[in-house]
Structure formats: structure tokens, C-alpha cells
C-alpha positions in Angstrom: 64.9 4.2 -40.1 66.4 1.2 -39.5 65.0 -2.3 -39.6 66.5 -3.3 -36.0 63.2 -2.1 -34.9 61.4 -5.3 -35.8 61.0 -6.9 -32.4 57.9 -5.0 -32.5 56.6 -7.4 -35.1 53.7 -9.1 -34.8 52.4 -12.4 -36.4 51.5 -10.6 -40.1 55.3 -8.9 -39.6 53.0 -5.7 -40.7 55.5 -3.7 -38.5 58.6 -4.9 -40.3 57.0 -4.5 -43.6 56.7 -0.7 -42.6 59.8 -0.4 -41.4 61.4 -1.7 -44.5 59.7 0.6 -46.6 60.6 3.6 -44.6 64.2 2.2 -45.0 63.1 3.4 -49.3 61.9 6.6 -48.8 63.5 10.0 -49.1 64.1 11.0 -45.2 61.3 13.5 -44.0 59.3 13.6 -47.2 56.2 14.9 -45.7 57.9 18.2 -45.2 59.1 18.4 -48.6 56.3 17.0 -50.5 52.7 18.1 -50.4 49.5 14.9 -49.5 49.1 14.9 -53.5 52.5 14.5 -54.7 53.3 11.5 -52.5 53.8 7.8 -53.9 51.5 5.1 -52.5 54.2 4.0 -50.1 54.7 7.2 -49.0 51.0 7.7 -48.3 50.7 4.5 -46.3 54.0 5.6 -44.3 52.1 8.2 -42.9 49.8 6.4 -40.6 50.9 5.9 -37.1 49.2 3.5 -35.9 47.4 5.1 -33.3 43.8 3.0 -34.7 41.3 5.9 -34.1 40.5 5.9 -37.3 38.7 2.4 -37.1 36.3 3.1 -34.0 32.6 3.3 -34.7 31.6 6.8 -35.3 28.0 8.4 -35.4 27.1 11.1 -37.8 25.0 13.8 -35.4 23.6 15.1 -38.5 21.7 18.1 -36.3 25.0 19.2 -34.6 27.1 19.0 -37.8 30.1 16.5 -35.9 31.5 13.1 -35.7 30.9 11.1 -32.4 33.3 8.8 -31.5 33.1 5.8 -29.8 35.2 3.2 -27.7 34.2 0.6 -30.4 36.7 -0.5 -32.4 36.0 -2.5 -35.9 35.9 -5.9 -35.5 38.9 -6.7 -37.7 41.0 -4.5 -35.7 43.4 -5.8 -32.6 43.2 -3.5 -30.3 46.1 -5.0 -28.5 48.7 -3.4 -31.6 46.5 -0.8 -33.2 46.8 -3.1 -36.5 43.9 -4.6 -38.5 43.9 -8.4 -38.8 42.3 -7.7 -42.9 44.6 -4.7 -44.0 45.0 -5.8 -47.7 41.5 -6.7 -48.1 39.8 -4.5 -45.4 37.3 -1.9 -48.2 35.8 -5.8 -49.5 35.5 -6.9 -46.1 34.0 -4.5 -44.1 31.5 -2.1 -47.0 32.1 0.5 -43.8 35.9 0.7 -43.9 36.6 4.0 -44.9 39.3 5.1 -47.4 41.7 7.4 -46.2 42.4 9.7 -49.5 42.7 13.5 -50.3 38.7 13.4 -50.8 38.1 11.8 -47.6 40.5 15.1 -45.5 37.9 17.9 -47.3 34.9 16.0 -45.3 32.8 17.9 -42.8 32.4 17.1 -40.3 36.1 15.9 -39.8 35.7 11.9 -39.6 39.0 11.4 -38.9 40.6 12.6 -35.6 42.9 15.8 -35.3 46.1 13.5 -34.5 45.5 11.7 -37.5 48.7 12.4 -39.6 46.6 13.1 -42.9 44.8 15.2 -41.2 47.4 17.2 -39.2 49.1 17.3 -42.8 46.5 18.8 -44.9 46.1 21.1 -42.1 49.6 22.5 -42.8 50.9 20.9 -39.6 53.9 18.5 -39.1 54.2 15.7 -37.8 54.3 15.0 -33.9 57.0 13.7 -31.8 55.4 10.4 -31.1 55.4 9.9 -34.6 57.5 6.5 -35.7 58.7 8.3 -38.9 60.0 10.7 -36.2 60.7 8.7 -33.2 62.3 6.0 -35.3 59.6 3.3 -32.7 56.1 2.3 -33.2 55.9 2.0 -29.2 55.9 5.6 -29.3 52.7 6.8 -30.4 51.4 3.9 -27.9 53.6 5.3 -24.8 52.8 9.1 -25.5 48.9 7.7 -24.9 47.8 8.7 -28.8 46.5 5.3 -29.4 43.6 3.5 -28.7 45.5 0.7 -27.0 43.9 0.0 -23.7 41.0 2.2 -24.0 38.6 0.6 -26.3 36.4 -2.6 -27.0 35.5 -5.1 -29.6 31.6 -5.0 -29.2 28.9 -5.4 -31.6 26.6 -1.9 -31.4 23.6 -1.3 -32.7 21.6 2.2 -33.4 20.0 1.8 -30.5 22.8 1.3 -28.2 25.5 3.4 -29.5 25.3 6.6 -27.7 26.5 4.3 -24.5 29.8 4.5 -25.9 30.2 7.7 -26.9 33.9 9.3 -25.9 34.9 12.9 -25.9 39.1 12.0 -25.6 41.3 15.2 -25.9 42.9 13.4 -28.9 39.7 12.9 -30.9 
């Protein structure tokens, strides 16, 4: 992956930062490595960016599943998937969940089934609109995998969440 990719950066240059470490990676190391045998940088590589995994979600304890919603965490811009606290995000938000090993074993599934920890522990590769693929982080945007465009920054309560629940294909 090259770094002429960074006119997609944005005002953190998060999008460069990932670039650049892609550029220090073996090529196509989640096919020849397992989730546990990956370095950190690796392990961060593998998100795309799609954002899913910060919308509000509602445990239906009764029906054993994970209800999305079209609510995305506040610290998240929903114009470039990216959140605005990514360093510091698990002290910010006590509700910011950890993507690990641990957190892929959950049921019900938290996280969705495009998720590329999740397609990965599943045995599955990655997809095609995948940046470590594609070689662009527009991609996983233009194939419509993202949340861009189809969600809000709203405060929810208990009370008022089931009003935004969304049953999307790619959940």
C-alpha cells in the first residue's frame, strides 16, 4: 500500500497514519497469520472503517440478539467513519467496547458480520471493499458497507431507543 493515498486524510491524518503502517506490514498477513498471532499494528490494520461497530446497540436479552441502531457514539464523525477520541476512547466513553479475541466468542455477536474481526475468526477473508485489499479507504464507503450517510448523532435514552432500531443487510 502506498502512501499516495493520503488525500483521504482528514484533520487527525488518522488515514495517513494507517496507511503508513500498512506500508510495515508483511503483504496479506491476515491470510497467513491467525487473529492471535498478529502484532498490535497488525490488529488495528484490520479495521475498515466501516463505523458499525460504534452505533448504539440494545441487548434483547429474551431473543438472545444484538439490536442495532442508527445512533452512532457521540465521539464518532459520521461524515469519515473515524472517532474524534481514538487514543483515549475506553477512558472516555466507559461504553466503548474493546475489540479483542474475547470480545469475537460473545453471544450474541455485538459486532456486525462485515466486521473484519469477525469475518476473520469466522474463517473468512477479507472482502473486496476492504482498503488492505482495495489499496482506498473510499472503498468500503462506495461499496455502501459503512455507516456514512445512514446514521445520526442523537442522545437515546431506554425509553426511546427502539425508534431507531435498523435491520441493514450488513448488520
Amino acid at each position: 500500500m502506498s502512501q499516495n493515498n493520503c488525500y483521504l486524510e482528514d484533520e487527525k491524518n488518522t488515514v495517513c497514519e494507517r496507511l503508513n503502517q500498512a506500508d510495515n506490514v508483511e503483504p496479506f498477513f491476515w491470510q497467513k497469520k491467525s487473529l492471535e498471532e498478529m502484532s498490535e499494528t497488525e490488529w488495528e490494520l484490520l479495521c475498515s472503517g466501516c463505523g458499525k461497530c460504534c452505533l448504539h446497540k440494545i441487548n434483547d436479552r429474551e431473543n438472545k440478539k444484538t439490536l442495532f441502531t442508527n445512533v452512532a457514539c457521540r465521539f464518532l464523525d459520521i461524515e469519515i467513519c473515524t472517532c474524534k477520541l481514538y487514543e483515549h476512547r475506553h477512558k472516555a466513553d466507559s461504553g466503548c467496547r474493546k475489540i479483542n479475541i474475547e470480545s469475537l466468542k460473545e453471544t450474541p455477536r455485538w459486532l456486525p458480520k462485515t466486521c473484519a474481526y469477525q469475518l476473520l475468526y469466522e474463517g473468512k477473508d477479507l472482502p473486496n471493499w476492504h482498503y488492505l485489499v482495495s489499496g482506498s479507504f473510499e472503498t468500503v464507503h462506495k461499496a455502501g458497507f459503512s455507516i456514512k450517510g445512514r446514521t445520526i448523532n442523537k442522545v437515546i435514552t431506554a425509553e426511546n431507543c427502539h425508534k431507531y432500531i435498523i435491520d441493514w443487510d450488513d448488520i
